[in-house]
Structure formats: C-alpha cells, structure tokens
N, C-alpha and C positions, 0 to 999 in steps of 0.2 A: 879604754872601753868605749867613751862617746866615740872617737875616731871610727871604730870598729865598725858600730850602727852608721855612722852617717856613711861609708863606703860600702853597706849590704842594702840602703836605703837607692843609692845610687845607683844600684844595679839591678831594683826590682822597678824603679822607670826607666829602664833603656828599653830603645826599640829593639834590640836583639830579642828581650824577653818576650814581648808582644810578638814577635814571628814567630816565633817556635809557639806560642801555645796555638795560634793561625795555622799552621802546618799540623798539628797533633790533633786540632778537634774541629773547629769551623770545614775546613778540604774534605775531611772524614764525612762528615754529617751533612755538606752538601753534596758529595757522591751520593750518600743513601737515600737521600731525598730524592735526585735523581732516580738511580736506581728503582726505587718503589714505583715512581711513575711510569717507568719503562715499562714494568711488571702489571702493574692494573691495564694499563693502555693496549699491553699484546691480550691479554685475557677479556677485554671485555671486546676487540676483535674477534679472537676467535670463537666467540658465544655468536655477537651477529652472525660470522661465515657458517656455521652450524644451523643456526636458524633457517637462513636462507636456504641451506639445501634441505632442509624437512621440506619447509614450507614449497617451497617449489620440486620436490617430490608428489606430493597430497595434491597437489594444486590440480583438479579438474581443467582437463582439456578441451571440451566443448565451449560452446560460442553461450554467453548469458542468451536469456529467453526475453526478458526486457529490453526496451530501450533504455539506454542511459541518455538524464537532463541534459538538455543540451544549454548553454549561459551559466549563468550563475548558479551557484549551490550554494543553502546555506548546514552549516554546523550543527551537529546536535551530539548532547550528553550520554553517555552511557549510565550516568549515576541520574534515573529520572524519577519523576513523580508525573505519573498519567494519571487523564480522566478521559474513560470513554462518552461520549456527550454526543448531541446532531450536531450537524453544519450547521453554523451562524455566517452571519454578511464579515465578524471580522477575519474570518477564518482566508476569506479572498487574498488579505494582503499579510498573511502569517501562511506562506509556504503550499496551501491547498493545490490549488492549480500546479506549482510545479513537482508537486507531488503525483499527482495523476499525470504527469509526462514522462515519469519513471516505467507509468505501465504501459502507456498506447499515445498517440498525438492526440494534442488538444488543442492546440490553433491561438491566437493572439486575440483573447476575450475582452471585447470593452464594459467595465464596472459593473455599469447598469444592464448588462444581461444577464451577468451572473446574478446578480441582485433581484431580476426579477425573476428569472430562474427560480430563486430559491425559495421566491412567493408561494411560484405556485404550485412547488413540490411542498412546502407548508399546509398549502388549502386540500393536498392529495391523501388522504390517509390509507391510502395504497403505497405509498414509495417513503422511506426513510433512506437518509445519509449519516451515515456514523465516522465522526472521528476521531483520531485518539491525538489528543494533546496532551504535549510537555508542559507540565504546570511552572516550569521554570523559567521560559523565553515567550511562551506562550504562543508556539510554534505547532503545527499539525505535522506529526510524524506519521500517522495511518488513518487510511478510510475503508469505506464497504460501504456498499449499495445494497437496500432490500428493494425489490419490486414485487407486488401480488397481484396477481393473476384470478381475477373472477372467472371459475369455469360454470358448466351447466353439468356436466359429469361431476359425476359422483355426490349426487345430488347437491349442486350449485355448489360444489367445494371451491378451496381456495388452492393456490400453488404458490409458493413463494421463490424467486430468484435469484441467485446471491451476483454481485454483479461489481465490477471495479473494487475487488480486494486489493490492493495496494503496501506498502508499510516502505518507510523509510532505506535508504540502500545499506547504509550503514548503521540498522539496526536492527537488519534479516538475520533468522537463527536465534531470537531470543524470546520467542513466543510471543510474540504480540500479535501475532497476527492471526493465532489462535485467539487470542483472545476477542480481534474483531468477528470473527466465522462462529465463535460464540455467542456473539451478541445478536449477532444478524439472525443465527437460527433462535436464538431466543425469541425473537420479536414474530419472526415467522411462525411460533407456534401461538403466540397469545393476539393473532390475528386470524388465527382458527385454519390458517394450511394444513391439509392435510400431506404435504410433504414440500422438501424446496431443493430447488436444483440447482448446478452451477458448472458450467460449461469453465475447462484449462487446459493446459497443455500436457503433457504426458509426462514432463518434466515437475509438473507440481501436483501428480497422481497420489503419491505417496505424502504429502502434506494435506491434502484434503481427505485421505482416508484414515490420518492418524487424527483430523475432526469429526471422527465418526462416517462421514459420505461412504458410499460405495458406487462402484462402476453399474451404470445404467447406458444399456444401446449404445448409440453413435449420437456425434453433432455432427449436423451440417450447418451450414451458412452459406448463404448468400451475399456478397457485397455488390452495392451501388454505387457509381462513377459519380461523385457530387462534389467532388474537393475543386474540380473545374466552373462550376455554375456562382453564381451570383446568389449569398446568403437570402435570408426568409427578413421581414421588416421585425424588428424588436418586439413588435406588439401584436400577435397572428390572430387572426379570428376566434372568435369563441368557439365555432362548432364550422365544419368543416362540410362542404356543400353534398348531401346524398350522390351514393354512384347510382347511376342511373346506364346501363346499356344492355344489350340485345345482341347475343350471339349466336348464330346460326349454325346449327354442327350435322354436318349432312343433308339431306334433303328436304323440299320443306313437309316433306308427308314423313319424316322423324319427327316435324314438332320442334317449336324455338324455345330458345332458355333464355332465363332472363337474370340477371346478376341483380341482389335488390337488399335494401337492410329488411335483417328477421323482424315479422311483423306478430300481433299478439294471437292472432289467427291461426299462425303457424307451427303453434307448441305441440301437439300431438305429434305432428309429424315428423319435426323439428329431435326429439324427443325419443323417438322410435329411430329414428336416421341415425343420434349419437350412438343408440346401443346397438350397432352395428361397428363402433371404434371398441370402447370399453362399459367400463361400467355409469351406467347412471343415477341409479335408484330412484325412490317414490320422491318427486321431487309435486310437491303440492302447491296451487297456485294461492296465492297471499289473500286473504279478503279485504276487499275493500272500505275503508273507514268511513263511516255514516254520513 
C-alpha cells in the first residue's frame, strides 16, 4: 500500500503532468483572450469609420466667415463655470487679444496701450466691454462691445451698438454667445437707447434674429488705407483741433459754404433740418444753474 502512494505521488510531479494541463487550459484561455481583443479592436474601428462618414456627410461646405488665430492657441473646458464681467488690465495676458483675432486682425499691441486703452473706455460711460471668463483657468472665452450713440433726434435719444461679438472657436453652438447679445442689450436699455444695432454677415443672420434683432435697411461701409502709415504717439491730444474750411460749390453768386462745429445759435435751424431725416420731437433747451 505505501509502495502504491509513493509511485501515484511520483507521477503527479512529472512534467508530463504539467503539460497536459498547459495544453487543456492555459493555450485555451490565452486564445480567448486574444480572440476578445481582436473582437473589441475591429468594433471600436468600425464605430470611428461610421463616425467619420456622418460626420463628413453634415459637414458644411462653405469657407468659415472668421479668421482663424494664427500662433498659438490656448485650451479650454467644455465642463465650465463662467462669469459675464468688464474687461480688466488682467484679462490682456489671459487670451483677450487673441480672442479678438478669431474675429478680425488686431496687430501686435504693446501692454501699455491696451492698458491705457482701457483707462479711458473706464472714464466713457458711453462704451462698455463685456467678457465671459472660465472661472477655472481664468481664461476669456467671450467678449462684446456696447457703444452709445448720443443723437439729437428723437429727442436727444440714445442708440446703442453692439460691436466685436466674438466667443471662443471651440465653444461656438453652446449659447454663450447669446448670452453676451444679452448682456450687451441689457446694458443698452438701462442707458436709456431707445434701440441698438449691430451690423454681420448673412451667415450670422439667423443667430442674431433668434437674439430677438430683426433685419433693418442695408450697411454700408467704407474702409481707410491706414495699415501702411506710421501709428498715432500712445498719448493723443485731449481734444482734437476744430475743422475749419471754406468750399465753394458753383459760382460765387450761389453763395459759399462753410464746414464748421454746431454752434448754440444754431438750434432752431439745426433742429428743423433734422426733421427733414426722421423724427425729432420737442427737445427743450436745459436751464441754466444759477
């Protein structure tokens, strides 16, 4: 009987044993493993190759209407935490400027212009800069411009402008940029406009009218050749020398004109000439403080 056991003992350590169970389960079970992988690796191929043909199906075939940044780009979150707020001096070196090159060229600013730039749209209470920062990097993903417009029509009303809407490339289509056209018109009514405009392209028709806007007239424009001339000095005059000239238009027994800033003399007439555009109304002149 010992005999027995130590020659069944003897033959469950030979290497024979040990191969055969290597052949009946380990070979088996690293095929499958294999296998499996073969199996996830062709299916999560053929999802991308599906992808890509939607995707490039859908894919608009016109040219973007922006410039794209040219250098450097930086990153931003889809999962964010914004704050609409004005322009501040740090917003210069957190993305602003090359933000606004996404919409139109802005040239190669040195610090202190933009800085004093920013003075003296501070001292303006006519013009505001709104923009929308990621509270996570502390980056400027979006901006807008309000400008108002003091008129003399419609009795010394205001006009407001919406002006450099902009928003991040890779975070267009997720409403933010409603949400600046809502801020900006906000600001435009609690400055007493009695309406505000904003010139774009045909291609962002349908995004300005799902902001409420509607189609008014034409724009025109005019550009000036200035990109060749030699900049203004950092620090420009405070007030800017009266035009003063004399143009003669036909004969001198037509009578000469003369180009000149509106003087306080000139309101009735001044006044009577607008309501010949649109409307004016009773616009009454301020009394004088004692």
């Amino acid at each position: 009987m010992a005999e027995s056991t130590k020659v069944a003992l003897r033959l469950v350590t030979t290497p024979q044993l040990v191969e055969v169970i290597a052949h009946r389960f380990v070979v088996p079970f690293a095929g499958y493993c294999c296998g499996l992988y073969l199996f996830l690796r062709r299916r999560r191929l053929l999802r991308q190759l599906t992808l890509k043909k939607v995707v490039g199906a859908s894919a608009p075939t016109y040219l973007p209407t922006t410039k794209q940044p040219k250098g450097p780009t930086t990153d931003f979150s889809t999962n964010l935490s914004l704050r609409l707020r004005p322009l501040e001096n740090r917003d210069f070196s957190n993305y602003f400027l090359q933000l606004l090159g996404e919409l139109t060229t802005v040239g190669d600013l040195p610090r202190s212009w933009c800085e004093q730039r920013l003075r003296m749209l501070n001292r303006d209470e006519l013009q505001d800069v709104i923009v929308l920062e990621d509270l996570g990097n502390a980056q400027v993903c979006g901006a807008a411009t309000l400008v108002v417009e003091s008129k003399y029509i419609h009795e010394c009303g205001r006009v407001g402008h919406l002006e450099d809407v902009v928003v991040h490339a890779g975070l267009r289509g997720k409403g933010l940029g409603k949400k600046l056209v809502d801020r900006v018109t906000q600001l435009a009514r609690e400055r007493g406009c009695y309406k505000i405009l904003v010139d774009c392209t045909h291609a962002n028709i349908a995004f300005y009218e799902s902001c409420g806007y509607k189609r008014k007239d034409a724009q025109m424009a005019r550009y000036f050749d200035v990109y060749g001339e030699a900049l203004p000095a950092a620090d420009p005059q405070s007030s800017a020398a009266e035009l003063r000239a004399t143009v003669e238009l036909g004969s001198k027994d037509k009578g000469v004109f003369r180009f000149r800033p509106l003087r306080q003399a000139d309101r009735a007439q001044f006044l009577q000439l607008l309501s010949q555009l649109t409307t004016v109304g009773e616009v009454r002149p301020q009394p004088r403080p004692p």
